[in-house]
C-alpha positions, -999 to 999 in steps of 0.1 A, spaced: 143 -38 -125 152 -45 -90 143 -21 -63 147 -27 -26 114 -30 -2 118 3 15 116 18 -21 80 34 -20 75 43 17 108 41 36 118 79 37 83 88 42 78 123 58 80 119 100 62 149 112 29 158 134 -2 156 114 -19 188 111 -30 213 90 -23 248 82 -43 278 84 -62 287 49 -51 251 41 -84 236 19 -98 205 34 -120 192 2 -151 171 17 -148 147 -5 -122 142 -33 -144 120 -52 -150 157 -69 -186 150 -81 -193 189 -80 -197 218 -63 -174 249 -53 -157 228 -22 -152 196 -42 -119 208 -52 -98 229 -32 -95 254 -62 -131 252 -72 -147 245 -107 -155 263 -136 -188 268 -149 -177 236 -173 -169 210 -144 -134 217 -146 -111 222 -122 -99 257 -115 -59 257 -116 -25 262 -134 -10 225 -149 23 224 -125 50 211 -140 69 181 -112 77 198 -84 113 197 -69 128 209 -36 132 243 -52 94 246 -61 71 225 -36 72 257 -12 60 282 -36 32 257 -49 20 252 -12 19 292 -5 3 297 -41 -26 270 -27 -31 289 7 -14 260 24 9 278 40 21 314 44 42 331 22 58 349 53 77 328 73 106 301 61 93 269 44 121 235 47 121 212 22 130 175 26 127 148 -10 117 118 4 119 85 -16 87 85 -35 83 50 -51 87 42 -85 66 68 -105 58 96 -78 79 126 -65 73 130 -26 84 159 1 87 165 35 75 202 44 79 220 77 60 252 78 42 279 102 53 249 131 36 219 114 46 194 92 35 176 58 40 156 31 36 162 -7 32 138 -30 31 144 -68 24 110 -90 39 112 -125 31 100 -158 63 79 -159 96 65 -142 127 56 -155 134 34 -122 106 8 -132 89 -8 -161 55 -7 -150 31 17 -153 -3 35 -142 -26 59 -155 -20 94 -137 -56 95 -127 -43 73 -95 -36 102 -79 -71 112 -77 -80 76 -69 -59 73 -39 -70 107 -25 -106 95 -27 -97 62 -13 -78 85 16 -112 97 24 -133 69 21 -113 47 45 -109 75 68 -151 82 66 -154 41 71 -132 35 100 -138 68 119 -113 91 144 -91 62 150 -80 56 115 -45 45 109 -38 67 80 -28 100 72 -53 131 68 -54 136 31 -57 174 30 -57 191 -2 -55 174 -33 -50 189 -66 -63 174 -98 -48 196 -120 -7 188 -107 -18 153 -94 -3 166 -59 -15 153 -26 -10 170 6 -14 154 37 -3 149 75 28 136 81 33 105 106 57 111 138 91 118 135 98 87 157 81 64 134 102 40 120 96 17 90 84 -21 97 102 -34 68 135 -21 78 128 -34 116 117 -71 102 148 -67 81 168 -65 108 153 -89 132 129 -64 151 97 -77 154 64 -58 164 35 -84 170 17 -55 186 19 -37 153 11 -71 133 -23 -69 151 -30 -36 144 -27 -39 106 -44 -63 104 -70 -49 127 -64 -19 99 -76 -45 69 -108 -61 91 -121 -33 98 -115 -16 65 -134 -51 51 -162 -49 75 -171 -9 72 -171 -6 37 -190 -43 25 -218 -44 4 -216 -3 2 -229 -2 -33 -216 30 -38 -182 23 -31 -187 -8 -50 -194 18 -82 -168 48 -74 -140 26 -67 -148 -3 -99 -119 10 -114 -87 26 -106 -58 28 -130 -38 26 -98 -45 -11 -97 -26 -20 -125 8 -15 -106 -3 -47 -86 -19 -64 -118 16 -60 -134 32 -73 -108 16 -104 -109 14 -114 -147 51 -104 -155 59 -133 -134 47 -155 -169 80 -140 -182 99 -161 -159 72 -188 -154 55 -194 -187 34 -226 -172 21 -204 -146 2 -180 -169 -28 -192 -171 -32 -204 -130 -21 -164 -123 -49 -152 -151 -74 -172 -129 -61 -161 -97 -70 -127 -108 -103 -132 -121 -111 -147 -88 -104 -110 -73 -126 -95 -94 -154 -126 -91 -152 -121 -55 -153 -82 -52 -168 -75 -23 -152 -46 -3 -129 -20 -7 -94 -33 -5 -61 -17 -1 -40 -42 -26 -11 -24 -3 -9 -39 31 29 -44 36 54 -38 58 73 -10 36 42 10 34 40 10 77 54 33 100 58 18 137 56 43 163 50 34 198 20 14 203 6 30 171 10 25 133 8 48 99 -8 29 70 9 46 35 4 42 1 -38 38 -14 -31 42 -53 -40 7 -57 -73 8 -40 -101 -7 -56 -136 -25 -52 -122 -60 -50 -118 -98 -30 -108 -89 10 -90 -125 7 -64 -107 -11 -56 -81 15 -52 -109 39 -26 -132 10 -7 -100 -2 2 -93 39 9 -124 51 33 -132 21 54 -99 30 62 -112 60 72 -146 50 94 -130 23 114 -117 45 123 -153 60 142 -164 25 171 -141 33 169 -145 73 160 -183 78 173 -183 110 141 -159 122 115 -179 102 98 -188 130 96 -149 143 83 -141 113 55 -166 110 45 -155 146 44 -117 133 20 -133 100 -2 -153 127 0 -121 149 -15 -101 120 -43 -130 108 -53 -131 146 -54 -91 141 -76 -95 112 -97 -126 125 -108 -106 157 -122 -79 139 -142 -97 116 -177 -112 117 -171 -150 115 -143 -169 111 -131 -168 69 -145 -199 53 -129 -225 33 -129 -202 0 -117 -175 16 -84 -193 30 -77 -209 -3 -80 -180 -23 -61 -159 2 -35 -186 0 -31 -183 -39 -25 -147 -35 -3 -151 -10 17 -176 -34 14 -149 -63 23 -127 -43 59 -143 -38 60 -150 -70 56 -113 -81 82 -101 -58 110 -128 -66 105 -135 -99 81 -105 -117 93 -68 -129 98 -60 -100 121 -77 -77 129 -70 -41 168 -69 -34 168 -87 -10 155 -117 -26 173 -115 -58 198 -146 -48 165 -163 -38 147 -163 -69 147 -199 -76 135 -213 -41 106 -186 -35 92 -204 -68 97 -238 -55 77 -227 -21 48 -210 -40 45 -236 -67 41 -258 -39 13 -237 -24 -4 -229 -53 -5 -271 -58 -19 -277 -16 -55 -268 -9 -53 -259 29 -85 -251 49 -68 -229 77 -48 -199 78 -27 -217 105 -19 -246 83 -7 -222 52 19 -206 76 32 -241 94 36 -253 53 50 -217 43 77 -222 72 86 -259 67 92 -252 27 115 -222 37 133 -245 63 138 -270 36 148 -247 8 172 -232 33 186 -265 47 195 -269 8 207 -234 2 232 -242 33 251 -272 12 
């Protein structure tokens, strides 16, 4: 199945966050108990008070939001489908003078082969809350405001209506170092906060979300047999090495670029897990993008080093030697996932055969230094390219 890289976040609502009045703002939608765990309530059982809602559609979403006191019944409600990704259904709403987005994860897709529990939507509304709670006012990410456990729907604020998508702007040779920095500051900080919290480490053990990126990874033994049992091990390293909450999403389709600022999208695959792979998963992204625009290679590996020096500032001591090495074997997984998995990026379809050629080679270099995996990364694609050219 081959979807492009603006597939799960590039038509993301642009709006001005806020809320609505009567809209519920659950504490916490961990949903442990208690009447303002869920924005509906709970029965006397545990269960969530509430009507199963069947997907929601442009025709629907504005009724559902009136029905959950989200917004008024009174006044005209505009509906907007955004693309939602491969197994969700997302809207943008204007209403009462403010703007949102509604997301709705389904059990299925026909667009995709992979699959995830529907309990991710509940995952990623927690994990909404417990990065905004870690990292404070200045968050990069949207509000999560009411999420509904019954329909698996998520409302929350909606970025600017200026904000354009990073992928699309590295795509076509607009780079944002400034924004590079800030996501990565995003991921440091997100690593540092929530460290050794041994309560995040239990709540977020698991999430069903996860196995969208765990997919990703081993289908590439459908194309690379040999590499089976080096991209098992790469993944029990995650879990040996669990030691934060990371986002497993950190790419340029899921940011939104406006101004000085960015939007961070996208937390179904948030889990307990190795902050190395945050920092792989990222920087291969951006390096991706080099195998169908050679000619801005070098760009792009400044945008990687400007999110690593991001990252770097924000953390408590430079990464060690195991850190660097495992983060390079996800980055090389990670380019292997997204060439040659179930779920191919357009754009690299025709490139298929030399993003293997440049991971393989990672996976086989130990480097020491960041800086060393992206001066490689960049002389592979310039020889792959040089070869491509003849």
């Amino acid at each position: 199945m081959h979807r492009g890289p603006g597939d799960g976040a590039a038509d993301r609502a642009r709006g001005e966050p806020g809320g609505a009045p009567g809209a519920h703002r659950p504490g916490d939608p961990h949903l442990a108990g208690g009447e303002h765990d869920h924005p509906f309530g709970r029965a006397e059982d545990g269960a969530p008070i509430g009507v199963f809602v069947p997907p929601l559609d442009v025709s629907t979403v504005g009724a559902y939001l009136a029905s959950r006191c989200v917004v008024s019944d009174a006044g005209p409600v505009e509906v907007e489908p955004l693309s939602g990704g491969f197994i969700n259904s997302v809207f943008r709403v204007t209403a009462d003078g403010r703007e949102y987005v509604v997301k709705q994860a389904l059990a299925e897709s026909s667009r995709t082969v992979l699959r995830a529990g529907i309990r991710r939507s509940e995952m990623e509304a927690r994990a909404m809350v417990a990065i905004r709670r870690s990292l404070g006012p200045d968050c990069p990410i949207p509000e999560m405001l009411v999420h509904d456990t019954v329909a698996h729907v998520t409302v929350m604020s909606a970025a600017p209506r200026a904000a354009v998508l990073y992928q699309d702007e590295l795509m076509a040779g607009r780079c944002h170092p400034a924004a590079a920095r800030r996501v990565g500051a995003y991921a440091a900080r997100l690593h540092e906060r929530t460290g050794g919290d041994r309560s995040l480490a239990r709540r977020f053990a698991t999430n069903p979300g996860f196995a969208l990126r765990d997919q990703t990874i081993r289908s590439v033994a459908g194309a690379c047999p040999d590499l089976r049992d080096v991209l098992d091990t790469i993944l029990d390293r995650d879990r040996a090495h669990a030691s934060a909450l990371v986002d497993y999403d950190i790419t340029p389709k899921n940011i939104l670029v406006h101004g000085d600022a960015v939007t961070k999208l996208d937390f179904e695959c948030a889990k307990w897990g190795d902050p190395a792979f945050d920092v792989g998963l990222a920087l291969a992204h951006f390096l991706l993008v080099a195998f169908s625009r050679p000619e801005a290679t070098a760009a792009l590996v400044d945008e990687a080093r400007a999110w690593y020096a991001g990252y770097t500032t924000h953390r408590a001591g430079a990464p060690d030697r195991g850190f660097v090495l495992r983060a390079k074997d996800y980055l090389a997984a990670m380019m292997l996932a997204r060439s040659n998995g179930d779920l191919v990026f357009d754009f690299l379809d025709p490139h298929r055969a030399v993003v293997a050629v440049v991971a393989r080679t990672l996976l086989d270099e130990p480097h020491d230094h960041m800086e060393t995996v992206l001066e490689r990364t960049a002389e592979l694609i310039g020889a792959v390219a040089a070869v491509d050219q003849r």
